[in-house]
PAROKOL-863893 format. One record per residue (C-alpha): residue in three letters; x, y, z. Coordinates in steps of 0.001 Angstrom, whole numbers, padded with zeros to 6 digits, always signed. Each point is the difference from the previous one (the first is absolute). Example, Ala and Ser with C-alpha at 12.3 -4.5 7.8 and 13.67 -1.06 7.14 Angstrom:
// residues 2
ala+012300-004500+007800/ser+001370+003440-000660/
END
This chain:
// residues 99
unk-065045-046184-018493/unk-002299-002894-000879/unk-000449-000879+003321/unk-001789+003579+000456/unk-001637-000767-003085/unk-001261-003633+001353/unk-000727+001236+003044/unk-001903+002874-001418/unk-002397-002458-002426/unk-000564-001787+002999/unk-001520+002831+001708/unk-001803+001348-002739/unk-001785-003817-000842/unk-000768-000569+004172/unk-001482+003311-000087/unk-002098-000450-002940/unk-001442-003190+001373/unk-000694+001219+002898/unk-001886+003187-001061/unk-001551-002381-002495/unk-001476-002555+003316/unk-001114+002938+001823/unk-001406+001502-003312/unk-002274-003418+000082/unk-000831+000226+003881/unk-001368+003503-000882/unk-002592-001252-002856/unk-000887-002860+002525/unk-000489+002619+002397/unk-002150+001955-002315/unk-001813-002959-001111/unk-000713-001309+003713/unk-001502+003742+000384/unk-002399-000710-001893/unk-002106-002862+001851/unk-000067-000330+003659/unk+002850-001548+000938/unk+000298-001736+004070/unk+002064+001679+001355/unk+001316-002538+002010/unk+001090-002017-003103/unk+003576-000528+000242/unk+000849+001137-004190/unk-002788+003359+000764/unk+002262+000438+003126/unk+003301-000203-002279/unk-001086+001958-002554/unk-000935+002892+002115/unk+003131+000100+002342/unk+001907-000361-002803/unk-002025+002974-001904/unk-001014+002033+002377/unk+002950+002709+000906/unk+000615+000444-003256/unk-003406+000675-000846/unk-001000+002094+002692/unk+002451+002304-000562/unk-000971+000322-003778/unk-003712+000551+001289/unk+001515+002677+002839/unk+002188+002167-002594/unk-002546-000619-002824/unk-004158-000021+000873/unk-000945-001603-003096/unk-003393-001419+001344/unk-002118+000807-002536/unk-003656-001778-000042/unk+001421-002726+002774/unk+002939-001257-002766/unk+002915-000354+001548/unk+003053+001617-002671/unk+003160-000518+002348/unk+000235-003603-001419/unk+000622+000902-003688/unk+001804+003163+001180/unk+002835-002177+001441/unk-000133-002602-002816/unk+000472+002531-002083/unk+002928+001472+002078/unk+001238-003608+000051/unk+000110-000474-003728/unk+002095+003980-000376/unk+002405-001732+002571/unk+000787-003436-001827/unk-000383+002491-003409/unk+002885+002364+001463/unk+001753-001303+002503/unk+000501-003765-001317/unk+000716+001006-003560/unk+002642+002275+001344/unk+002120-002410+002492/unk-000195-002364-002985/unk+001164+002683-002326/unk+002522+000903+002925/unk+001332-003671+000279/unk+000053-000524-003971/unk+002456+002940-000248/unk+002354-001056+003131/unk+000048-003720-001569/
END
């Protein structure tokens, strides 16, 4: 069983760095949003494939324009901090009781 249990922190401390790097590309999103960014910049370009479908379909389910502010961003940090709050936690938990 503590190979489940290995395997299983492994998962849970990949995922949580990787929510954590796209948590960052989000705020540099957000922060880019702010100025006028070229769009032919090669980072602006990056950032916005990389945040774009995500967003969009935040700003689709959710209009949350609300004097030209933009809310998606913060909703999906915030959805991104309830997923490494609940979901890491409890594969850790998981793999602490199977090892």
């Amino acid at each position: 069983m503590f190979v489940i249990a290995n395997f299983l922190t492994a998962v849970a401390r990949v995922l949580d760095i990787g929510l954590t790097l796209y948590m960052w590309v989000i705020i540099a999103r957000a922060v880019i949003s702010w100025v006028n960014p070229d769009p032919y910049n090669p980072i602006v370009r990056f950032l916005s494939s990389a945040t774009d479908p995500l967003l969009y379909r935040v700003r689709r389910m959710l209009p949350l324009h609300m004097g030209g502010i933009d809310f998606s961003p913060i909703l999906v940090i915030l959805a991104i901090i309830f997923v490494q709050a609940f979901l890491i936690q409890s594969l850790l938990q998981l793999a602490a009781r199977l090892g």
